[in-house]
C-alpha positions in Angstrom: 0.0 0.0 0.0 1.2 3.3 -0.7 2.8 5.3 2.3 2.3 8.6 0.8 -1.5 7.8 0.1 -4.1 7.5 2.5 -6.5 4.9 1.9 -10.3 5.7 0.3 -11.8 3.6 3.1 -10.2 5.7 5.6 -10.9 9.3 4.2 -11.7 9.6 0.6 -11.3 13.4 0.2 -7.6 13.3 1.6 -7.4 10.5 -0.7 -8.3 12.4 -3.6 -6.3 15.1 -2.7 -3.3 12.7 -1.8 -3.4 11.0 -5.3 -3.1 14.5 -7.4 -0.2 15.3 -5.0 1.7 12.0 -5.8 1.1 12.3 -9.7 2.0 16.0 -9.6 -1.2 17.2 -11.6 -2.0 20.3 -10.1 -1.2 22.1 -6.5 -2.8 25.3 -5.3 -2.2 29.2 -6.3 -0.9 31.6 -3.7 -4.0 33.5 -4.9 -7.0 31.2 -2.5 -9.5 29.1 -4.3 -7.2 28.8 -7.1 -5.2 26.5 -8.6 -1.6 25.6 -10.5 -2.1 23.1 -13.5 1.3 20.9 -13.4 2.9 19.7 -16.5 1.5 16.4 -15.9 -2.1 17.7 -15.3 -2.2 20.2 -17.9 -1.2 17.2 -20.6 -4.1 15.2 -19.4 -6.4 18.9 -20.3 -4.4 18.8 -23.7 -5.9 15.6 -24.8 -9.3 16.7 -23.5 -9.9 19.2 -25.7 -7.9 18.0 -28.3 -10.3 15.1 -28.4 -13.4 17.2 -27.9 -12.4 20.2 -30.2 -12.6 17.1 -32.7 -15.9 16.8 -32.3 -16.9 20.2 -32.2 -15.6 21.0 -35.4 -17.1 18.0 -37.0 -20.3 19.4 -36.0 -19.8 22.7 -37.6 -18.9 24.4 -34.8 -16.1 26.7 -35.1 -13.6 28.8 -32.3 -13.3 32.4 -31.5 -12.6 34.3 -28.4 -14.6 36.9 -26.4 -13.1 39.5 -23.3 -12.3 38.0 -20.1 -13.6 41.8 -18.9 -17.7 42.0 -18.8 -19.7 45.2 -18.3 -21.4 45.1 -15.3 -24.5 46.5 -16.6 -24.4 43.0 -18.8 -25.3 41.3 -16.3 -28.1 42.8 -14.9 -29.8 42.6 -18.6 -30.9 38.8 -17.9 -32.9 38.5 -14.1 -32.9 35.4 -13.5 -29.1 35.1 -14.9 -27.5 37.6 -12.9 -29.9 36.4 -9.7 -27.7 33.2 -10.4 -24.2 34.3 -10.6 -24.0 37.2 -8.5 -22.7 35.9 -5.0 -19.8 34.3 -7.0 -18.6 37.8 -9.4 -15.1 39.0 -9.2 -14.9 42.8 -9.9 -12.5 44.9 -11.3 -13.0 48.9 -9.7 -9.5 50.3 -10.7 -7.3 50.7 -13.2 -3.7 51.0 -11.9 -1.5 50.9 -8.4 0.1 53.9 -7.1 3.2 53.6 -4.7 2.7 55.0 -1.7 5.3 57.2 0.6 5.7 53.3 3.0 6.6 51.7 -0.4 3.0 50.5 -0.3 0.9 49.8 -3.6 -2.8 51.4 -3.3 -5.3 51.0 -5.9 -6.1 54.3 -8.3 -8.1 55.7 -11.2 -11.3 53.6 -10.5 -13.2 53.1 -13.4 -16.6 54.8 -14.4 -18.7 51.0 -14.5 -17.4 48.0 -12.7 -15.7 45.3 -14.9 -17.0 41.6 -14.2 -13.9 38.6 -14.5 -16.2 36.6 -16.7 -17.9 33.7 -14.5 -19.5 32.6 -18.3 -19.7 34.4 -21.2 -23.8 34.8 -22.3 -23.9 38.6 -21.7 -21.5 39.8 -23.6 -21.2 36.7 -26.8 -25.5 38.0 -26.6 -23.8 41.9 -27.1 -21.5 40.6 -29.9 -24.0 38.3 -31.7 -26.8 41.3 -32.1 -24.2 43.3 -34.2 -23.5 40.4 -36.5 -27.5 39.1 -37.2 -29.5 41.2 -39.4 -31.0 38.3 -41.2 -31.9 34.6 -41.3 -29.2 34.4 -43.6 -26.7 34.8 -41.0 -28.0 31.6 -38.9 -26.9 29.6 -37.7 -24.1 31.3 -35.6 -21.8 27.8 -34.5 -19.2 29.3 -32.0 -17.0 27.6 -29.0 -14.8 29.4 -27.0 -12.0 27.5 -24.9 -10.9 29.7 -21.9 -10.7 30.7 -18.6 -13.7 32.0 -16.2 -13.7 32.5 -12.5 -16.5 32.3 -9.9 -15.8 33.3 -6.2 -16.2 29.9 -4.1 -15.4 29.7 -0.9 -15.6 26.2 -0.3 -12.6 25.1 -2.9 -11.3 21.7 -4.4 -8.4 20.8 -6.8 -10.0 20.8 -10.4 -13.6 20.2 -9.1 -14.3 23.5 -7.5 -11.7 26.3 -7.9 -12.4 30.1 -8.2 -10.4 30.1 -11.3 -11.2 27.4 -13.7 -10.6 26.4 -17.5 -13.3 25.2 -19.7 -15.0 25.4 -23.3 -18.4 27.3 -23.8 -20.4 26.9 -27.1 -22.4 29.7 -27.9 -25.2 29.0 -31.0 -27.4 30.9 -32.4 -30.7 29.9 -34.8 -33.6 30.8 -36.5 -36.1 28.8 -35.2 -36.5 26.8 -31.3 -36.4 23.4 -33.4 -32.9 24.1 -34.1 -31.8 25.2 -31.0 -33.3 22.1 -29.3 -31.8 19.9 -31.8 -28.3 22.0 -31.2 -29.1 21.2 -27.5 -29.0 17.5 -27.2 -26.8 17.0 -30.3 -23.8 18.7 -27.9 -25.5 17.1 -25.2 -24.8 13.6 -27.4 -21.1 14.9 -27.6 -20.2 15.2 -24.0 -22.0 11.9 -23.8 -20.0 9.9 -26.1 -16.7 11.4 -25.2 -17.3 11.0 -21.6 -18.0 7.0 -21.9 -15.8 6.2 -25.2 -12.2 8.9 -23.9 -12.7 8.8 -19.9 -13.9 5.6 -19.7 -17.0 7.7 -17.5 -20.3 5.9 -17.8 -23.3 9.4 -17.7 -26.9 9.3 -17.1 -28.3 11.8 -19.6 -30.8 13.6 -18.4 -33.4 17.0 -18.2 -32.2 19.6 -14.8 -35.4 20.3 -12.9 -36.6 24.0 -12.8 -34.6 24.6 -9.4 -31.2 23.2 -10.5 -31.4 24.6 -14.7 -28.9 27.3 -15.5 -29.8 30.9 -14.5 -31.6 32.3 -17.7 -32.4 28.9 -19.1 -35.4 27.5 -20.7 -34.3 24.3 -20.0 -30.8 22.7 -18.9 -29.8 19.0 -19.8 -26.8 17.3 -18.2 -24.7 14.2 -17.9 -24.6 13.0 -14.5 -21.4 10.7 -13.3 -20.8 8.7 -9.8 -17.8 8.7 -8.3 -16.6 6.0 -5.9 -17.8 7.2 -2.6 -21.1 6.8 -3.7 -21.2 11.2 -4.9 -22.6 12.5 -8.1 -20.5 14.8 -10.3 -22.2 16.8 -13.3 -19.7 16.1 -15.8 -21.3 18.6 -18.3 -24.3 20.5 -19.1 -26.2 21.7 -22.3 -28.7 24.7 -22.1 -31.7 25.6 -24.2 -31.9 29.6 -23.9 -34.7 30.1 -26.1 -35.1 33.7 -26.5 -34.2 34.8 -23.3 -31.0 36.2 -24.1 -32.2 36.9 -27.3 -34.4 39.4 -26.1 -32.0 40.6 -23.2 -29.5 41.3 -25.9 -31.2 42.3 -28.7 -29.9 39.4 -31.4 -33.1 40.0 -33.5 -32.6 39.5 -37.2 -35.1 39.6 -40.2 -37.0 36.4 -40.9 -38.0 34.7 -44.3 -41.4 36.3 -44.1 -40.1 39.8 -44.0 -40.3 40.5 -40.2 -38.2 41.3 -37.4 -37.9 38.4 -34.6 -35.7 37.4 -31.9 -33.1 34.6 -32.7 -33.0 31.2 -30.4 -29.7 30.8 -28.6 -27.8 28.0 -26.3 -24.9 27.6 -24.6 -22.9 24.4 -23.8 -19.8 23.6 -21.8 -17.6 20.9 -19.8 -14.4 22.3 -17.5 -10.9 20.8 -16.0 -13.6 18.9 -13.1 -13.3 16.4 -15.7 -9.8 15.7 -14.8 -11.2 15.7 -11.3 -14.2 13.4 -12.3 -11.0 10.7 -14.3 -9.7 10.6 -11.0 -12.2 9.9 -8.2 -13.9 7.4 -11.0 -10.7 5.0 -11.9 -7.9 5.6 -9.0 -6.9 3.6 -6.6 -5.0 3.4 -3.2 -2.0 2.9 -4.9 -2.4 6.7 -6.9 -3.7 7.6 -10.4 -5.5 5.1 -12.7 -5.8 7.3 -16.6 -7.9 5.6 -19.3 -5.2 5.0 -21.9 -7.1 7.6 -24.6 -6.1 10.7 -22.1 -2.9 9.0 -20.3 0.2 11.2 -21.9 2.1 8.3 -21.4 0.6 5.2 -22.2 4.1 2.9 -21.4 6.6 3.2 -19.2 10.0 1.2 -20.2 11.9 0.4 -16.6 15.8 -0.7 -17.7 17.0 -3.8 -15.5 20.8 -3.4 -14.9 23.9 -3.6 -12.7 26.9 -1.8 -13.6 27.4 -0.5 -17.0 28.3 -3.7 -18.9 24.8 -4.7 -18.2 23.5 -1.5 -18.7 24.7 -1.4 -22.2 23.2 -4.6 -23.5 19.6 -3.7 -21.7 20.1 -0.4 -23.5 20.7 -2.0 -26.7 17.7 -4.7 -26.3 15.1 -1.4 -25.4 16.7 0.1 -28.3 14.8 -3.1 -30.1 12.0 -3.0 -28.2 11.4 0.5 -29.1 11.8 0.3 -33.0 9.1 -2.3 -32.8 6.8 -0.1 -30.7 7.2 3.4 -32.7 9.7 2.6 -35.6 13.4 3.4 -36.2 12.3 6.9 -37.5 10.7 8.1 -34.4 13.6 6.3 -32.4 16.4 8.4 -34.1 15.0 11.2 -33.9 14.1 10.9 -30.2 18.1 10.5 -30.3 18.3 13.6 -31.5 16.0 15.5 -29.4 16.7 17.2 -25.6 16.2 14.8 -22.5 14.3 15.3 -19.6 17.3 14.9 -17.6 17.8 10.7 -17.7 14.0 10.2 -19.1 13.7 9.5 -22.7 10.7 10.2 -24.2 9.5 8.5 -27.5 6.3 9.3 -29.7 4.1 6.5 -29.5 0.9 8.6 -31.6 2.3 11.6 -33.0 -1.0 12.9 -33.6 -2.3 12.4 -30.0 1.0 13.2 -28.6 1.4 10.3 -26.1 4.5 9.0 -25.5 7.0 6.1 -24.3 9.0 6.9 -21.6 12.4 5.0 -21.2 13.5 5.7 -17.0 17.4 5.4 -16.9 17.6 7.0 -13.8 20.1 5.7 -10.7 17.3 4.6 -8.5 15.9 1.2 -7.7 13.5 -0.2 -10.1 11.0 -0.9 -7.5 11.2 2.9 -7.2 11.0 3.5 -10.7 8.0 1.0 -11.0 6.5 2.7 -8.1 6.8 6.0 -9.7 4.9 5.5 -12.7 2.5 3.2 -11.2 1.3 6.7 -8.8 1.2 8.6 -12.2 -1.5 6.4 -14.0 0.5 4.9 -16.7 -1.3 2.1 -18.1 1.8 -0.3 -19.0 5.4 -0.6 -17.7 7.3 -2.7 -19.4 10.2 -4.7 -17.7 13.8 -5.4 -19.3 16.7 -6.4 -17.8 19.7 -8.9 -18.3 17.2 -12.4 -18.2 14.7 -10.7 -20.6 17.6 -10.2 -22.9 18.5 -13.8 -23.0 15.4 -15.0 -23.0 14.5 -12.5 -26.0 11.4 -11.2 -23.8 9.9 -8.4 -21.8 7.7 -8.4 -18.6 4.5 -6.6 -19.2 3.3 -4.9 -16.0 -0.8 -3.7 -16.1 -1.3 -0.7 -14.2 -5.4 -1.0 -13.9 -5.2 -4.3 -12.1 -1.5 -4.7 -11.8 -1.0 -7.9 -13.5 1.7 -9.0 -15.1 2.9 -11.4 -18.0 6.4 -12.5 -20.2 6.1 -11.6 -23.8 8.3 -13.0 -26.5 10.1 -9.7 -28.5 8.6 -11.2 -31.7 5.0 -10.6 -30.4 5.6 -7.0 -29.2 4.8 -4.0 -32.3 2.5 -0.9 -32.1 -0.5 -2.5 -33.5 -0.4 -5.3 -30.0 0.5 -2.2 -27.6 -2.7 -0.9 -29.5 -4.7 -3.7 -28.7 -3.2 -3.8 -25.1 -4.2 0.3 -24.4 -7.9 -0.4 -26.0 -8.5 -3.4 -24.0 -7.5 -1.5 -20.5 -10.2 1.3 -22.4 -12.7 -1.0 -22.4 -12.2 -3.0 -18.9 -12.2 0.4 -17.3 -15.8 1.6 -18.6 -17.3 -1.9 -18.0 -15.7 -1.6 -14.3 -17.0 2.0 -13.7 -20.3 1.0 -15.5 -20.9 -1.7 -12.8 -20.0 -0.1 -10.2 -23.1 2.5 -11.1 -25.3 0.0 -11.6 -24.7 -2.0 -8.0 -24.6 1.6 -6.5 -28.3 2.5 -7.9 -30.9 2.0 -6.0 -34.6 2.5 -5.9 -36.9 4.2 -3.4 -41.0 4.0 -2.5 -41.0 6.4 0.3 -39.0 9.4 1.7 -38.1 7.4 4.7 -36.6 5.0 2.3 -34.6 7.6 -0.1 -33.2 9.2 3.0 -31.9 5.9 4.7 -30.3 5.1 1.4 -28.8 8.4 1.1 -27.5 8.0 5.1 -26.3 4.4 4.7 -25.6 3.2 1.0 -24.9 6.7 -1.0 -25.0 6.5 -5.0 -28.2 7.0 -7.0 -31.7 7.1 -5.7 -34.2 6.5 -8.9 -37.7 7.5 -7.3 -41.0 8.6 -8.2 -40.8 12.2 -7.5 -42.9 15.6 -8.9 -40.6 18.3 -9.7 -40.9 21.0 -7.2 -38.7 23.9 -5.8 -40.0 23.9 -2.4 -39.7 19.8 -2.3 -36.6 20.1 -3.7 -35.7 22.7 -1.0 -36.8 20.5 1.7 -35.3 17.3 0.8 -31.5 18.9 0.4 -31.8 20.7 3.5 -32.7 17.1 5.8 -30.5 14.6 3.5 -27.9 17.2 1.3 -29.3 15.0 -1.9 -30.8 16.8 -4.8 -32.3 16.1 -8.2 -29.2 15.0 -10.1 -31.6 15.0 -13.3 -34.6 13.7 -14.6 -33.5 11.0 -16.7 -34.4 10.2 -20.3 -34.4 7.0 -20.1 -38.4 6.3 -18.3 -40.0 3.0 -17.2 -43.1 4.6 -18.9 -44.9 3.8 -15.5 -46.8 6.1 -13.1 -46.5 5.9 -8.9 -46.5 8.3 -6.0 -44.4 11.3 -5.7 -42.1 9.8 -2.8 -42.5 13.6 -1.0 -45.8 14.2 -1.8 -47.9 11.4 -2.5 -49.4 12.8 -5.9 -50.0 10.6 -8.6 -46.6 11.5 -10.8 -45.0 9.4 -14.1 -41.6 11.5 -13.7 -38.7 9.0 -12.2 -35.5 11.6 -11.1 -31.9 10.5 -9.8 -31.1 11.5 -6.1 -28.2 11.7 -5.0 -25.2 14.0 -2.6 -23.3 15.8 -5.4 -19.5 17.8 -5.5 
């Protein structure tokens, strides 16, 4: 067991907190509530969106970027939107620092409206998108933006809840509600598929109810994840806007019958919590478990040697090893390239980026093994002075930390291929089953709430949608509507708060 990890059993949040700390993702700001992205943690973003931006643009969706700086008066356009992000604004009042006579910096030349340190961008991609529609012609208006936004919490947790964050928002814009509905869950399909098929994340797709929807939306639809203490985690949310900030902004634009009326907008977006979300899903007490489609390393090559006669002839036999895995081109020109100190690093997908890593450091290999085994890397592959006489390598399986010989002959990209999609697979069929065992169903309100107490995980339950209900049942168990699924039984029972006749089925459950 690892020393420098405390066990899940014992105290899961230290645990989560103990696991980024051994894999060196991220570490907190000077600046509270916010956070450092490490190297390590920052690659793991990298093939987030490189994966999603993907899909985006094979949806017709295109990138731009707005201001990180919003008007004030923006906000206060929309009700119901600035109702909902108010508490959590950061505000800029000044525009420079003047140096005091005790060397002291003081703030000077406040500004004549309040700037807003974007916590989404709505209000002011509304602002933009009124100057660029004038007709139907110029629908529909397909935009992401990947950035930054912050939002004051005070209650703060590496990538799942920092003031500071880094996400994508899509921002879309159509002439008619059947296309922004269809725009809707067609994103809502994306985060979906890339959730299940990249982090290995099995979601429950599903409607928000009226209480938990985005401030200013008609209706919000999200993809709901459970994490292995038996929590929910929204892993991403689409919104229906209608006209809303259509008419808040202005985005009117001349339709095909010759008159003026008010476009029909959404707004889409997933953040760095899914880093957070990869973690407390596939991890273990040993440290970090990363599907192989997100891992930046997928191998990790550990030399066996004493002395530097055996050193040489391991370091010609991985030499081998590694033209069969990437090819003699990639290998000479890793050759070529800078070190990261005594770790060489070899392209295994040059278009994803991922890598082999070769670790000729001076440590023990049970260190070494150790090391990459806390930094998710599915496979480490063993060589040393047997292996070279028995022309084989030990594989070494990070997910379940098996281990088996393999002749040289048998090793090439296309098997490590095989290898990577297999560990893909075993980890959404493991995290899909542990869902389903940790989904339970409820008759009563004395029943949801001693599941909630004793078991954790998802509640599925008659229940009627109501604020005040909803109110109630988070303030005497913390659970809330997760979401209103899509998937229905097509049944009909009792509200289990109310009584009343209902055919809605929700998803409790205590959420990050």
């Amino acid at each position: 067991m690892a020393k420098n990890i405390k066990p899940r059993s014992e105290d899961y949040s230290q645990w989560y907190l103990d696991v980024i700390k051994a894999a060196q993702l991220a570490d907190y700001a000077p600046v509270k509530g916010c956070m450092v992205i490490r190297p390590e943690g920052y690659a793991i973003w990298e093939a987030i969106q490189r994966e999603l931006d993907r899909r985006f643009k094979e949806t017709g969706h295109v990138n731009a970027y707005f201001p990180l700086l919003i008007p004030q008066s923006f906000l206060t356009k929309e009700a119901e939107h600035v109702e909902g992000f108010a508490m959590e604004c950061a505000i800029v009042t000044h525009t420079r620092l003047e140096k005091q006579a005790d060397g002291q910096l003081k703030p000077a030349s406040p500004i004549d409206e309040p700037l807003i340190i974007r916590p989404t961008s709505e209000t002011v991609i509304g602002h933009m998108y009124s100057q660029w529609v004038q007709s139907y012609r110029d629908l529909p208006i397909l935009v992401n933006q990947w950035c930054n936004v912050m939002r004051w919490e005070m209650r703060t947790r590496l990538f799942l809840r920092t003031a500071e964050f880094l996400w994508q928002e899509g921002h879309t814009a159509h002439e008619t509600a059947e296309e922004a509905q269809a725009e809707t869950m067609k994103m809502l399909d994306v985060y979906a598929d890339f959730a299940e098929n990249v982090l290995a994340l099995p979601v429950v797709k599903g409607a928000k109810t009226d209480s938990e929807k985005f401030p200013g939306a008609v209706t919000t639809y999200c993809i709901e994840a459970l994490m292995q203490d038996g929590k929910a985690l929204q892993a991403g949310t689409s919104h229906n806007l209608g006209q809303n900030f259509a008419k808040a902004f202005d985005i009117k634009f001349l339709g095909r019958d010759q008159k003026l009326q008010y476009a029909y907008t959404t707004s889409w977006g997933v953040s760095t919590r899914l880093i957070g979300a990869t973690i407390m899903a596939h991890s273990d007490d040993e440290g970090l478990i990363l599907p192989p489609r997100v891992a930046p390393n997928v191998v990790a090559i550990v030399p066996i040697f004493r002395g530097e006669q055996e050193m040489a002839k391991v370091r010609e036999y991985v030499r081998k090893v590694l033209v069969q895995l990437v090819g003699e081109e990639e290998v000479s020109a890793a050759e070529k390239r800078a070190r990261r100190g005594e770790i060489e690093s070899y392209f295994f997908d040059k278009t994803t980026h991922q890598s082999i890593v070769v670790d000729w450091r001076d440590a023990r290999p049970g260190d070494k093994q150790y090391h990459w085994e806390q930094r998710g890397v599915p496979f480490r592959i063993e060589a040393g002075p047997r292996d070279v006489d028995g022309n084989a390598i030990v594989l070494k399986k990070r997910l379940d930390r098996s281990k088996e010989t393999v002749n040289l002959a048998d090793v090439s990209a296309g098997w490590m291929r095989d290898k990577l999609d297999g560990v893909q697979q075993e980890m959404l069929a493991r995290a899909l089953a542990y869902r389903e065992a940790n989904t339970r169903e409820a008759t009563s309100y004395d029943e949801l709430k001693k599941i909630i107490e004793n078991d954790g995980g998802f509640v599925r339950c008659f229940f009627k949608p109501d604020r005040a209900s909803e109110a109630k049942i988070k303030e005497e168990t913390k659970a809330t509507v997760r979401c209103i699924p899509f998937a229905q039984s097509g049944k009909s029972g009792k509200c289990i708060f109310t009584g009343e006749d209902t055919s809605t089925e929700v998803l409790f459950a205590v959420a990050y």
